[in-house]
C-alpha positions as CSV (number, residue, x, y, z in Angstrom):
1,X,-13.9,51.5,28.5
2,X,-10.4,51.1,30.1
3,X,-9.0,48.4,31.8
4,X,-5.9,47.4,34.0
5,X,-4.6,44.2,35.0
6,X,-1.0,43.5,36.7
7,X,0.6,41.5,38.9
8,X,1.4,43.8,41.9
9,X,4.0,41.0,43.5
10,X,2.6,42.9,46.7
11,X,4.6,43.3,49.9
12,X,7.9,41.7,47.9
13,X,8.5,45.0,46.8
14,X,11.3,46.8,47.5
15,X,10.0,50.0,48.9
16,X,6.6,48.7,48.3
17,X,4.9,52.1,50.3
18,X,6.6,54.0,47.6
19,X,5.4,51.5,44.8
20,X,1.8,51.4,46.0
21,X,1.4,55.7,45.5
22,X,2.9,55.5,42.6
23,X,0.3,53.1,41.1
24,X,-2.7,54.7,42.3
25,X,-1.1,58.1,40.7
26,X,-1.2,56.3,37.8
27,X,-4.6,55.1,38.1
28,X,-5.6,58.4,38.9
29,X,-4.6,59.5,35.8
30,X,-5.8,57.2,33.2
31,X,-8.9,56.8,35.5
32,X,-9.4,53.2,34.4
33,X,-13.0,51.3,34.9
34,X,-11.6,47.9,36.0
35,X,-8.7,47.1,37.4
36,X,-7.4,43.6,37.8
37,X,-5.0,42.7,40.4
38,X,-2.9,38.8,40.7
39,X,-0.7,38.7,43.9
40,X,-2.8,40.8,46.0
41,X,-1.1,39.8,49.6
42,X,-2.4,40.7,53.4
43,X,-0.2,39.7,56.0
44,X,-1.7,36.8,57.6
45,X,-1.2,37.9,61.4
46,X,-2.9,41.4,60.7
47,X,-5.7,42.7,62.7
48,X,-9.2,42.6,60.8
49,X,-10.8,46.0,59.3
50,X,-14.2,47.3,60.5
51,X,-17.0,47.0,58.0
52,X,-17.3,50.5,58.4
53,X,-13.6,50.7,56.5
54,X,-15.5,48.2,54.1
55,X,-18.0,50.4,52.3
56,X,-17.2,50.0,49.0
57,X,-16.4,46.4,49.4
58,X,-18.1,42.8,48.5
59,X,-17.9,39.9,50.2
60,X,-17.6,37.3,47.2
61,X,-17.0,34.4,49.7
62,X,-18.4,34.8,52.6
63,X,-15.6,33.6,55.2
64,X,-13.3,36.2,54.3
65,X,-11.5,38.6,56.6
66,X,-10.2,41.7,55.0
67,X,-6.9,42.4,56.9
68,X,-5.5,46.4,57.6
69,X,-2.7,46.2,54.9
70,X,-4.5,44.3,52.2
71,X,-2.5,45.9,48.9
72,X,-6.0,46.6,47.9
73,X,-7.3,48.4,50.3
74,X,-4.3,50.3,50.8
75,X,-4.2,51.0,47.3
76,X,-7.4,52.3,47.4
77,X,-7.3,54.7,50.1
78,X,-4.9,56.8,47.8
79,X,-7.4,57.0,44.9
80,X,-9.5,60.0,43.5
81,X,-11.9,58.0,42.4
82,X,-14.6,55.7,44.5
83,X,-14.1,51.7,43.6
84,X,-16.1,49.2,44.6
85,X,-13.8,46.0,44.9
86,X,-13.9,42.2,46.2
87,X,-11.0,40.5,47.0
88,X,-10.6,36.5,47.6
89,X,-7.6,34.1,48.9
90,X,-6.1,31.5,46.6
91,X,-3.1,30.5,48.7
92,X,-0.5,31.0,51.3
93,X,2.1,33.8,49.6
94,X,5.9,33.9,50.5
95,X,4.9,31.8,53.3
96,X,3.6,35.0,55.3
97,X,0.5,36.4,53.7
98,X,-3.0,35.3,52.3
99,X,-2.1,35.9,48.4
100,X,-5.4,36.5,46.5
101,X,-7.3,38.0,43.4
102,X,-8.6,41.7,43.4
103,X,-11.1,43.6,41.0
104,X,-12.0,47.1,41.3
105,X,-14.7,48.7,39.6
106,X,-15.6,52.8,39.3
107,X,-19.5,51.2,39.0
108,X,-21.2,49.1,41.6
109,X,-20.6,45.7,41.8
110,X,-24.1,43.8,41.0
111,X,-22.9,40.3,41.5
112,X,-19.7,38.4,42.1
113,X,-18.5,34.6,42.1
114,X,-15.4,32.9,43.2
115,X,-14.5,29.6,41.7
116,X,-11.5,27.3,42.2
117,X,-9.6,26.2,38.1
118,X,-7.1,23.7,39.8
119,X,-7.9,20.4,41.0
120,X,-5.9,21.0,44.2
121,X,-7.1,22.5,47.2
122,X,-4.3,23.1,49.7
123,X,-4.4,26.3,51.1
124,X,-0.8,25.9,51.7
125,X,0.8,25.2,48.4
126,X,0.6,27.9,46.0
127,X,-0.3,25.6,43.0
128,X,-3.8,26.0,44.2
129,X,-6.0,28.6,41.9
130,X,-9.2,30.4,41.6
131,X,-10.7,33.1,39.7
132,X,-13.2,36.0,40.8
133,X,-15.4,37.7,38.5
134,X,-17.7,40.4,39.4
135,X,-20.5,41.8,37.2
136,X,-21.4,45.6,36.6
137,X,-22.6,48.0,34.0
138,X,-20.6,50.4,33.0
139,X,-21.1,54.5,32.8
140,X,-23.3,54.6,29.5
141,X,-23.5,51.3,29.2
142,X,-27.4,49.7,29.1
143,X,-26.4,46.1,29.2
144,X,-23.9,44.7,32.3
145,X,-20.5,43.0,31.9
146,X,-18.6,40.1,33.6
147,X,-15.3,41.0,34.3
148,X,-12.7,37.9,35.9
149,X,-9.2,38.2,37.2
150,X,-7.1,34.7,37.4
151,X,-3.6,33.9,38.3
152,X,-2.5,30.5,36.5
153,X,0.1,27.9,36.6
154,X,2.7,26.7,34.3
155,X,1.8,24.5,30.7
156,X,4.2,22.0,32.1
157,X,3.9,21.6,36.0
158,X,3.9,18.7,37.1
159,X,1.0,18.4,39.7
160,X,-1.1,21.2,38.6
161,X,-0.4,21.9,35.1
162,X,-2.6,24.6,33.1
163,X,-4.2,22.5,30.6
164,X,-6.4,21.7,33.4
165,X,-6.8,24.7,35.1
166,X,-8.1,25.9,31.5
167,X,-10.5,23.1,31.7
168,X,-11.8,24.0,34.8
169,X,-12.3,27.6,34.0
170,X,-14.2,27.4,30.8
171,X,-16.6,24.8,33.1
172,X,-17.0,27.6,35.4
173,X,-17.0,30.2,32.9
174,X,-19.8,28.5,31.3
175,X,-23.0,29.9,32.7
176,X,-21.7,33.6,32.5
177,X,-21.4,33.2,28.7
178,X,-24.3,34.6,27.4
179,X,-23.8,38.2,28.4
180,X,-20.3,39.6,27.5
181,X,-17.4,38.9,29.7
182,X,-13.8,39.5,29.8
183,X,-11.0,37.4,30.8
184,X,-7.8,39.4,32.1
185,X,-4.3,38.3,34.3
186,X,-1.1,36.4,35.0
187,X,-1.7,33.5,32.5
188,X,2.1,32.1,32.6
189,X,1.6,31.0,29.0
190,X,3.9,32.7,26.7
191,X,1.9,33.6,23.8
192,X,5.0,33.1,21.5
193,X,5.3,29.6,22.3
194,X,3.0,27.2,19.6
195,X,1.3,24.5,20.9
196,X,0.9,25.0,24.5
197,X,-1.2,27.0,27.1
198,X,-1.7,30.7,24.7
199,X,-2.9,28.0,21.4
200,X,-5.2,26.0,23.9
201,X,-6.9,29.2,24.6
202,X,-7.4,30.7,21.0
203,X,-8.8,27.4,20.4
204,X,-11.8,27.7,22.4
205,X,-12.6,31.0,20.8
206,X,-11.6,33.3,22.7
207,X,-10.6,37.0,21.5
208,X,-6.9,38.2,22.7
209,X,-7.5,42.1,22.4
210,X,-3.6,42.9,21.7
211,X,-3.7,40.7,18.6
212,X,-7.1,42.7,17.8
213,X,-6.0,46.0,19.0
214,X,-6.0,48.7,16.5
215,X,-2.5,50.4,18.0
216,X,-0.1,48.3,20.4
217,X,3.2,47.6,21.3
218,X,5.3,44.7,21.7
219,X,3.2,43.4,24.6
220,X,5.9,41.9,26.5
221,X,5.2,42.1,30.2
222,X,8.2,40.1,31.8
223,X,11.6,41.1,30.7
224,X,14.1,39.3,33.0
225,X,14.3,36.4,35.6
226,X,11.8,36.7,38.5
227,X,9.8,33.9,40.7
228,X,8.4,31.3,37.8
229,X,10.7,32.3,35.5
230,X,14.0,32.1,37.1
231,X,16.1,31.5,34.2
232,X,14.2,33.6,31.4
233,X,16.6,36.2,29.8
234,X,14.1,37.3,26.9
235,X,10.7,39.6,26.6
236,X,7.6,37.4,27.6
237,X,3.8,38.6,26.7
238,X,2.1,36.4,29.5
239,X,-0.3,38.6,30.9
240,X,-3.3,39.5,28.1
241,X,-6.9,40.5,28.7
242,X,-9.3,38.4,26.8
243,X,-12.6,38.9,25.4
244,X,-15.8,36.0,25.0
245,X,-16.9,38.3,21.7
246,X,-15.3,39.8,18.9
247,X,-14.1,43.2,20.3
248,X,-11.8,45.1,18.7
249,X,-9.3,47.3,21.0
250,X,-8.5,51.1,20.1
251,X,-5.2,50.2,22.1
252,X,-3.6,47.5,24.0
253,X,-0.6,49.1,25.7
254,X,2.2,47.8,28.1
255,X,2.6,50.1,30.7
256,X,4.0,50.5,34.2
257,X,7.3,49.9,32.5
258,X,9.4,52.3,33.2
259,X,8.4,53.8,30.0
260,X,4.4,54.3,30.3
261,X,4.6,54.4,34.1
262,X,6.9,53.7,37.0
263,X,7.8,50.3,37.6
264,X,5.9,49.4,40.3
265,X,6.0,45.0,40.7
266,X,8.3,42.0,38.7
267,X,5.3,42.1,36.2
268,X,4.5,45.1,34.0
269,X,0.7,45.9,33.4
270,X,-1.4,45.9,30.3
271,X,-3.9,48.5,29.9
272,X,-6.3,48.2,27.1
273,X,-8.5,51.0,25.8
274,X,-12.2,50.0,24.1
């Protein structure tokens, strides 16, 4: 099993047409089974797609609209491979687009769920948070799989802080439990730092796969000052992929770095091989 998730910071790329082909070359290579996607933007004032553009697609809440150049979808029409995908809405992005949470999936999506982690519910501030998870089974697999994508906030914020949020998601999180689930995205926790958000999540139990990962790298995934982090001058691992059981990675890569991939958003991704 292989797995992506990144932040694609989408549409606040610089030559973001260029960014988006690039990615889904690289997808097309490693061929990965789930990707995870935080910052997935449509421009708000966008014309609606047709549900015959929609066929791979689930409708996780129901009062979605799908716009033309949802990242997702555009991502998707420059893959090789057929995804099946759902996409939600968390907040107003960059004060122009519905910024959201996307999963893709190379096997059918069986069931999905979208749940809000923050106490807040203002469409209009971006402190506002949910998670999606869809379930599937993968190729050879006999048993199916929760996979969920969230976008966080900061240990210390002052209205919506992630202590929380964390709260909130193992509540939700909860009935899923029993079957095997992983947890994956922008966590804005730095895993280095003792005591706040990466601690309060080993101490519920959950498994990091980079720290269990049988070959990996320095995991860093932000490595200068961007939005959240606008006066960080040092390597950050604050995007990780999580597991509810005791897996142990063959390898937990950073990639889409420049090194392992063209850099393609502010975040790098982490790819994770099982």
């Amino acid at each position: 099993m292989k797995i992506l998730t990144l932040n694609v910071h989408a549409w606040a790329e610089e030559n973001q047409r260029t960014k988006i082909s690039q990615l889904a070359d690289f997808i097309n290579t490693h061929q990965f089974d789930i990707i995870s996607m935080q910052e997935v933007n449509q421009p708000i004032q966008e014309t609606a797609l047709t549900q015959e553009e929609l066929q791979t697609y689930t409708a996780t809440e129901a009062d979605v609209t799908i716009k033309k150049d949802n990242y997702a979808h555009v991502l998707l029409q420059q893959l090789t491979e057929t995804y099946y995908w759902t996409w939600i809405p968390t907040h107003i992005g960059f004060r122009t687009y519905d910024e959201g949470l996307a999963i893709l999936s190379r096997t059918p999506i069986t069931r999905s769920f979208g749940e809000y982690v923050s106490h807040m519910r203002d469409y209009n501030n971006y402190r506002t948070r949910k998670i999606v998870g869809i379930e599937t089974t993968l190729e050879g697999e006999s048993t199916s799989t929760w996979f969920v994508n969230g976008h966080y906030n900061w240990w210390d914020d002052a209205q919506e802080p992630f202590k929380g949020q964390w709260d909130l998601t193992e509540r939700v999180l909860a009935p899923y439990m029993h079957q095997p689930l992983y947890l994956m995205g922008d966590f804005n926790n730095v895993a280095e730092i003792r005591g706040q958000g990466y601690d309060y999540m080993m101490e519920h139990g959950w498994n990091d796969l980079y720290t269990t990962a049988e070959q990996k790298d320095d995991g860093a995934t932000v490595v200068k000052a961007i939005a959240g982090w606008a006066n960080n001058e040092q390597p950050l691992r604050i995007d990780y992929i999580f597991s509810n059981r005791p897996v142990q990675a063959q390898i937990s890569n950073v990639v889409l770095n420049g090194k392992k991939g063209p850099v393609v958003s502010d975040h790098f991704g982490v790819a994770v091989e099982i």
